[in-house]
N, C-alpha and C positions, 0 to 999 in steps of 0.2 A: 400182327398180320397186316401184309400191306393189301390196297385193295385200287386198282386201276378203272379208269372210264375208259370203254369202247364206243368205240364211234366209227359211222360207215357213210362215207357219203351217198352209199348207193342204196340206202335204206331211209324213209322219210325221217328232215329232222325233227331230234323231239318238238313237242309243242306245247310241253308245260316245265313246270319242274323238275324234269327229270333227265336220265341219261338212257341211253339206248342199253348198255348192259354196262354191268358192273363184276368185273373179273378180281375172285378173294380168292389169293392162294390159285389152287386149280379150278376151281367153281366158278361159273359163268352165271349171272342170273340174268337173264333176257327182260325187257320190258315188254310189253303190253305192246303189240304192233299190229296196229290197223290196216285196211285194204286203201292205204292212200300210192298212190302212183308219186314214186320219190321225185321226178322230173316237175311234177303239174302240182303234188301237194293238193289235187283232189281225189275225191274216192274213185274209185272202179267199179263200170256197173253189171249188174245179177250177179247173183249167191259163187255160182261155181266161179268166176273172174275173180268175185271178193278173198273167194279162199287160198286161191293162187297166187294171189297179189302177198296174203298176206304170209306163207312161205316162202315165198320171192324175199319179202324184206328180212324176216326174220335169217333164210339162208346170209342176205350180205352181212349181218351184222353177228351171225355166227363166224364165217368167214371172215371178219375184221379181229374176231377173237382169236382165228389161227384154227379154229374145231370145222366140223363137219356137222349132219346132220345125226351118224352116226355117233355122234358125243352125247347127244342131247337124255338125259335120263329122265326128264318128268318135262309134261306140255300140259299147260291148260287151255282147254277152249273152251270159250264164252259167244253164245249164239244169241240172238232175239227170237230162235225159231227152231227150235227142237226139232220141229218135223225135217230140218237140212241136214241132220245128223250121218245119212246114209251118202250124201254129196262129198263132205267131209270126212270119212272114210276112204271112200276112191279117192282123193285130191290127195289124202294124206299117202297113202300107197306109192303116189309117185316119187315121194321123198324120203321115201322109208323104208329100211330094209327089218327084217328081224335081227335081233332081239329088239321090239319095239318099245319105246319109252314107257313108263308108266303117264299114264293120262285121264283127265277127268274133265268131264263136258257139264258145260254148265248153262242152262239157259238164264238172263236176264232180261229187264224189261228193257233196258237200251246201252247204246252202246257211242261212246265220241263221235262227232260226227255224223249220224247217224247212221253207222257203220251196221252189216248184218254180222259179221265175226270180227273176233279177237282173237289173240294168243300170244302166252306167254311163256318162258320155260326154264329149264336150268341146265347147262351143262357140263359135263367135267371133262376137262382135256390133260389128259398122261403126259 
């Protein structure tokens, strides 16, 4: 199986290790994208900006895959603040149509950055 790096300029670049997604076969696995504004490479500020921000990046570097949002079959998100859960609902709405991914919220104690969400996903494109 061959396995390809995606990359998007228009998505922050990585800032460790790693690559922004990795396309095997037809599977996309998305990395970890933070609420960083890809121009300034700093965060973006309050909850609902950070959310946005951070399907803003994820959409470019889905879009450098060649997929859509409607590819995406599993998302995780990772909050500091469990109580934003209902922000990130609406926010996700706007990017999503049904049949919606499978998804799992997770709260931790912090986040890169110190970032209030994360997210990361997988997608498959036909």
């Amino acid at each position: 199986m061959s396995k390809s790096v995606i990359n998007s300029d228009k998505a922050p670049a990585a800032i460790g290790t790693y690559s922004q997604a990795i396309k095997a076969g037809n599977t996309v696995y998305l990395s970890g994208q933070i609420p960083l504004d890809p121009k300034t490479m700093e965060l973006v500020e309050g909850f609902e900006a950070q959310t946005v921000q951070v399907f803003e990046n994820l959409k470019s570097v889905i879009e450098a895959a060649g997929g859509s949002f409607k590819d995406v079959v599993k998302l995780n998100i990772f909050l500091t603040d469990l109580s934003h859960f209902a922000t990130v609902n609406e926010v996700m709405g706007r990017y999503f149509q049904q049949p919606y991914p499978a998804r799992a919220a997770i709260g931790v104690a912090a986040l890169p950055k110190g970032a209030q969400v994360e997210m990361d996903g997988i997608l498959v494109i036909d």
